[in-house]
C-alpha positions, 0 to 999 in steps of 0.5 A: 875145491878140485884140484888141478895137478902141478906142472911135473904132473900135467898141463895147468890151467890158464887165465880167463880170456885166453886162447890157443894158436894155431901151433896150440901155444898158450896167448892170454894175456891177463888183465891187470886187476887180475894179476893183482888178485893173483900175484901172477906175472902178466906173460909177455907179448912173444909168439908161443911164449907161455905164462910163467907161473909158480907150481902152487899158484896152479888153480882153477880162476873163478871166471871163464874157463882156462886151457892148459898150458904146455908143460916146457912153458910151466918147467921153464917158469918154475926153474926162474927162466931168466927171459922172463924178468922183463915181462915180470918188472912191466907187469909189476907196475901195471899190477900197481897201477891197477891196484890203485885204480881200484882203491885209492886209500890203499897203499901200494905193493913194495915189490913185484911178487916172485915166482916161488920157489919149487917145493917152497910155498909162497903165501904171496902167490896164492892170496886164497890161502892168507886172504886176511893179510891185505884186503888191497889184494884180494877186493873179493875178501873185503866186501868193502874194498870192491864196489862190485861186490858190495854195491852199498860199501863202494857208495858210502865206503868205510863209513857205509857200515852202519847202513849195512848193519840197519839195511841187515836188520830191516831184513831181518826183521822182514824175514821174521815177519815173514816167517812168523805169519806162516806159522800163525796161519798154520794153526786151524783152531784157537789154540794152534793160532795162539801157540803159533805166536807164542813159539814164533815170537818167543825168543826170536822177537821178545823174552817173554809173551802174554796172550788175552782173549775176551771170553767169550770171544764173539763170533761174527756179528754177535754183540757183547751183553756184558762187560767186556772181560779179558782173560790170560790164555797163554803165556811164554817165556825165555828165562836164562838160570843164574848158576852164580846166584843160585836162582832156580837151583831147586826146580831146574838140573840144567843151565842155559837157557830154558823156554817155559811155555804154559797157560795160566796156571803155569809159571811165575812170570811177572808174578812174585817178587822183583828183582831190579836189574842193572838199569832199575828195571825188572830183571826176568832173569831172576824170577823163579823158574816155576812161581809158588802154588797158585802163584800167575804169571799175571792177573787171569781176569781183566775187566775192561773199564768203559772210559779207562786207559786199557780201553783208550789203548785197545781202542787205538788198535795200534800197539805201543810202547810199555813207558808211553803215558797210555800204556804206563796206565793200561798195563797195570790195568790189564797185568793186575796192580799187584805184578811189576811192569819193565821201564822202558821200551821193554814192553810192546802193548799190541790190541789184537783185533779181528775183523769187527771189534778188538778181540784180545791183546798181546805183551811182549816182553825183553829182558835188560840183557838184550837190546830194547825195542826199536821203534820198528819193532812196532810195525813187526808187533803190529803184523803180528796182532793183525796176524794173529787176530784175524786167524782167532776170528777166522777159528772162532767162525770155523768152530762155530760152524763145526758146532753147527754141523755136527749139532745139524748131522745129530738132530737129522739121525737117530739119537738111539735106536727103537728096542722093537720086538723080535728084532734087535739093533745097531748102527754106526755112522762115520763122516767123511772127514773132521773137515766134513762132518755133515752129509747126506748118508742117514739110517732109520728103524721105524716102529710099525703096527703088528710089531713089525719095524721099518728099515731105512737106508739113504744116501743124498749127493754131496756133503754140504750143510744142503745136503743134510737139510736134503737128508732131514726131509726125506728121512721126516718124510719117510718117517711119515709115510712108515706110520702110515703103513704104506707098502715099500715100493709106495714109500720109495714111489712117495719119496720121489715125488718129495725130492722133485718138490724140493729141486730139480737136482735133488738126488738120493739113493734109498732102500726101504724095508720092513721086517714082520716078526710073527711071519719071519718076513721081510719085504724090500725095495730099492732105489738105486742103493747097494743091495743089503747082506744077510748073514745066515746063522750057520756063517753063510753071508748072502747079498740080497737079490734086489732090484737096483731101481732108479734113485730118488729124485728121478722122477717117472719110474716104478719101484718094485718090492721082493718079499724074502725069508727072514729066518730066525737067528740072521743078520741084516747089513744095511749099508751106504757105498762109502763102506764098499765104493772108493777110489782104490775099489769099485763098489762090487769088489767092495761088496764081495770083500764085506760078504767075506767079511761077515763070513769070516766074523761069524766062524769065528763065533761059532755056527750055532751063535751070531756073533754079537752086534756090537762087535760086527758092526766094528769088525766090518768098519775095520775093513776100510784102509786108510784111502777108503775113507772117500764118503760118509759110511751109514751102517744098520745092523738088525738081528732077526728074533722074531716070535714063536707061533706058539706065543701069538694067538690070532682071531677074526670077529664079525662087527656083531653085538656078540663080539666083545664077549667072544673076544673076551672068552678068546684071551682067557683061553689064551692067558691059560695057555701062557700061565697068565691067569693072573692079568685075566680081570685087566685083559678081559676088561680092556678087551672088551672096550676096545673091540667094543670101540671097533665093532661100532665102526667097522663095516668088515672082520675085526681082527684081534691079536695077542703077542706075549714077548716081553710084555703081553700086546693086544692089537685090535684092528678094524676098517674105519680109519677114524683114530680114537682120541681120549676125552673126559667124559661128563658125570651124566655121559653114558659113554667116553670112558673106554679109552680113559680105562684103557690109559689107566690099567695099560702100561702102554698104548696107541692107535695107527692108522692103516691104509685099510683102517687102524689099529688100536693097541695096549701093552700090559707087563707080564708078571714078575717082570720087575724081578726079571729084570 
């Protein structure tokens, strides 16, 4: 409150409505009510007479804004100015008047107040210092007394206090009604909803709560096969602890009241035994705190009986009272036999039912020591249920479709990566949001004839569940056109074509590029996506020349392919923009923070070792901040091996009767080299049928090739683009058993078909392998 100074230490406020004159003397008269409420004297009708008023009546009036008064005016009434007495007696009987305008019941003051005294305080003239001693006095401190101030009072008066107090509650009840729902519709999964009841209803609206769901809850327009069985989700409690009984002395240090919140194994709510109460009820406040081993708060498993009163009350959908005749029978059916129900209206059955069918059902509970439900609490039960179910529903679709989502964006990547030779693998790949799990971002490795592998990179627009299916196209596509074994820029030039087919506003980034282990090469092209990185073994990171190309889906334009070095030991980042390109930071900025990136990584290995790539491809996730995260992030790391020449032995055949036993004579010669002497019979025998095979097709040079990696491979390529298939051949066939030699001694094999012919491969394992691994 501010405070104003007396009259010996300055001018004081005057009542509302007043004024100055011309000569700057005080004239207000004040009105009658307020001279009640104030005690103070009404100041005479005299040209520059002030208002007398005591010292400590001096304070600021609620209404308008006063002027100071002159400070002879303010000496001459606190000294009890005798001319002033007149004035005094007249405003005394107005003040009465007024006072018995306002409240007739009110009886009427004795005598005028008195100016105090100066330096004697006078409770009588400052009513906001005692405003319990006569509500007459001040209508402002009895809501009662001024219709005003309470229009509700001054209609009903006295007798108006039980509307009040319902008209308070109703409130009440429309407020926690209100605030309930938004914390029921803060929770985004089932558990969150239902937690969201539990802590909004308990111990606001009741005691104790106990939530059932059906399991499984059903999802959209699915219909039960089975019998419809609830099951006990959640349950929550408010158990005061007796300390004169002792009851929870063993499993509680404190007193007071306790919320108990848990789920089916948790604590003995109904369960054990029963304690009555006052009424003959069941007294909450006796249970034990924590229930005995394996011990529920109620019956875990309810199956709904077709035609039972569990059914009839669920059907109803409307909640009701725990002692009508439909739910004395439902609850024990739903509660288990064997767990004590309150009699009463201290128990609200309330059907929890989503958009289609009833989902669930709700209890709630009160203990004898508050009030029973009102028939009100109904409808506030009802808001609730409805509330409550619609958001389960609304979790249960949200899950299903995350579900979905996330099994759509696992089946359109890869779910391991291939282990080709001479290269090795890893990759990472992060969505935009838990929100967003899907998108258009994918990453690929294709193996090729030659030991020869296919990178791939892509980036579709968008992170819907089209985008996916979008991203799901082009990669089986571009798997396709790898196998075969079309040049770079013809897969790009292919992928195109494909994503006009699919729509006119189809459109995606993509970098093809293909790794060939035995030259150390590796040839790429790219359309519209962020060039690759290469870091070399010395700690050197290098951004990859490449022409950008125009996206995929453009249509009409020409893609172009570089062929670069590869050298052994180096690292190869492919990558989509949401790793370098957000808000915060344009794409090359990112580019040249990820290029330093990898340079600092690699010197903190060691010039001479790459560092792992497990490790790199989470040291360059790292990178990104916490505003970074605006795309989803495909990432494809490759470490270049490659092979030895001295572990690859190549020759041409002419497609002649002689070139089975030249090329049989050619890996012999090779095994010796290598030590392999031991896999001569079985070499020289599937050699022999496979070149066989070629020579009587082709029309040009066959080619043969044996690489010794981990296993001993064969490639023999000719012109015929004709793949052998194998077949069982009959016991009077001459021919149809080289592929079924080939099938049985090899530990692998395949045929590939080229855009210049096939090739026609077997691996064989080198020996002591099994030990060596």
């Amino acid at each position: 409150m501010t405070e104003y100074p007396t009259s010996q230490e300055g001018p004081q406020p005057i009542a509302s409505g007043g004024g100055t004159d011309d000569a700057g003397h005080g004239k207000a008269p004040i009105a009658a009510a307020e001279a009640v409420r104030t005690h103070a004297p009404v100041p005479g009708g005299e040209p520059g007479g002030g208002a007398p008023a005591a010292a400590s009546d001096a304070r600021p009036r609620p209404e308008g804004g006063g002027f100071p008064r002159p400070r002879a005016t303010a000496e001459a009434a606190a000294a009890g100015d005798p001319g002033q007495g007149s004035a005094r007696t007249r405003d005394g009987a107005a003040a009465r008047k007024a006072a018995e305008a306002v409240n007739p019941g009110a009886k009427p003051a004795a005598k005028p107040a008195r100016a105090a005294k100066p330096g004697r305080a006078n409770p009588a003239a400052n009513p906001a210092a005692m405003p319990a001693v006569n509500p007459a006095v001040n209508p402002a401190a009895n809501p009662a007394v001024s219709p005003a101030a309470n229009p509700v009072a001054g209609a009903a008066g006295v007798e108006g206090m039980p509307e009040i107090s319902a008209a308070r509650r109703e409130g009440d009840r429309l407020r926690f009604v209100g605030a309930a729902t938004r914390r029921i519709a803060r929770g985004i999964d089932l558990d969150e909803i239902v937690l969201g009841l539990c802590r909004a209803t308990v111990p606001t609206f009741s005691d104790a709560i106990l939530v059932y769901l059906r399991d499984p809850l059903p999802v959209g327009d699915e219909r039960p096969v089975g019998p419809v069985v609830l099951r006990l989700r959640r349950t929550d409690r408010l158990r005061p602890i007796d300390d004169l009984t002792g009851a929870g002395s063993d499993t509680a240090g404190t007193t007071g009241t306790t919320t108990i919140t848990g789920t089916t194994g948790t604590a003995g709510l109904l369960g054990g035994a029963a304690f009555p109460g006052a009424a003959g009820e069941l007294d909450f406040s006796q249970l034990p705190l924590v229930g005995p081993q394996g011990d529920l708060p109620a019956a875990e498993l309810c199956e709904i009986r077709t035609g039972g009163a569990l059914a009839e009350v669920l059907r109803g959908v409307r909640p009701v009272f725990g002692d009508s005749a439909a739910a004395k029978a439902a609850l024990p059916e739903l509660l288990g036999a064997e767990h004590p129900v309150p009699r009463g209206q201290r128990a609200i059955l309330a059907p929890l039912r989503g958009r289609r069918r009833v989902i669930g059902a709700a209890v709630f509970l009160r203990t004898p020591e508050r009030p029973a439900f009102e028939t009100n609490d109904l409808l506030v039960a009802a808001q609730l249920a409805t509330h409550t179910a619609l958001g389960i529903d609304k979790a249960v679709l949200y899950g299903r479709e995350a579900y979905i989502a996330d099994e759509l964006q696992r089946t359109m990547l890869p779910d391991s990566l291939p282990q080709p030779t001479g290269v090795r693998l890893a990759s990472r790949y992060l969505p935009a949001a838990e929100t967003a799990r899907v998108g258009g971002d994918w990453y690929d490795a294709i193996p090729l004839p030659g030991s020869r592998v296919a990178l791939v990179v892509g980036d579709v627009m968008g992170h819907s569940m089209t985008s996916a299916a979008i991203m799901g196209q082009l990669r089986t596509t571009a798997q396709t056109l790898a196998q075969l074994d079309l040049p770079p820029a013809e897969v790009l030039h292919h992928l195109d074509e494909q994503a006009q087919r699919l729509g006119s506003d189809r459109m995606a980034t993509c970098l093809y590029a293909v790794y060939d282990p035995v030259s150390h090469r590796i040839t790429i092209a790219n359309a519209g996506h962020p060039p690759p990185v290469l870091l070399h073994l010395g700690g050197r990171a290098e951004v990859l020349r490449v022409p950008p190309g125009a996206p995929i889906g453009v249509g009409g334009v020409d893609f172009e392919a570089v062929e670069l070095d590869a050298p052994a030991g180096a690292t190869l980042l492919l990558y989509t923009d949401g790793l370098v390109e957000s808000r915060l930071r344009d794409v090359w900025t990112g580019i040249e923070q990820l290029r330093e990136r990898l340079a600092t990584t690699a010197q903190l290995t060691g010039l001479d070792h790459p560092p792992p790539l497990e490790a790199l491809c989470d040291d360059v996730l790292d990178m990104l901040g916490p505003g970074d995260r605006d795309d989803d992030i495909a990432l494809l790391a490759a470490r270049f091996d490659g092979i030895a020449p001295s572990d690859v032995a190549y020759w041409f055949l002419d497609p002649e009767e002689t070139a089975p036993g030249r090329a049989r004579r050619f890996a012999r010669r090779a095994l010796t080299r290598w030590g392999l002497e031991e896999l001569q019979d079985s070499l020289e025998l599937l050699v022999s049928e496979v070149v066989t095979n070629a020579v009587r097709y082709a029309e040009r040079p066959v080619t043969l090739r044996l690489l010794r990696t981990d296993v001993l491979r064969c490639e023999v390529g000719d012109d015929s683009p004709q793949l052998p298939r194998q077949r069982r051949a009959r016991e009077t066939d001459e021919g149809g058993r080289g592929l079924f030699l080939v099938n049985r001694l090899a530990r692998r094999w395949g045929a590939t078909r080229l855009s210049s012919g096939k090739v026609v491969w077997f691996e064989l394992p080198l020996p002591g392998a099994h030990e060596r691994r």
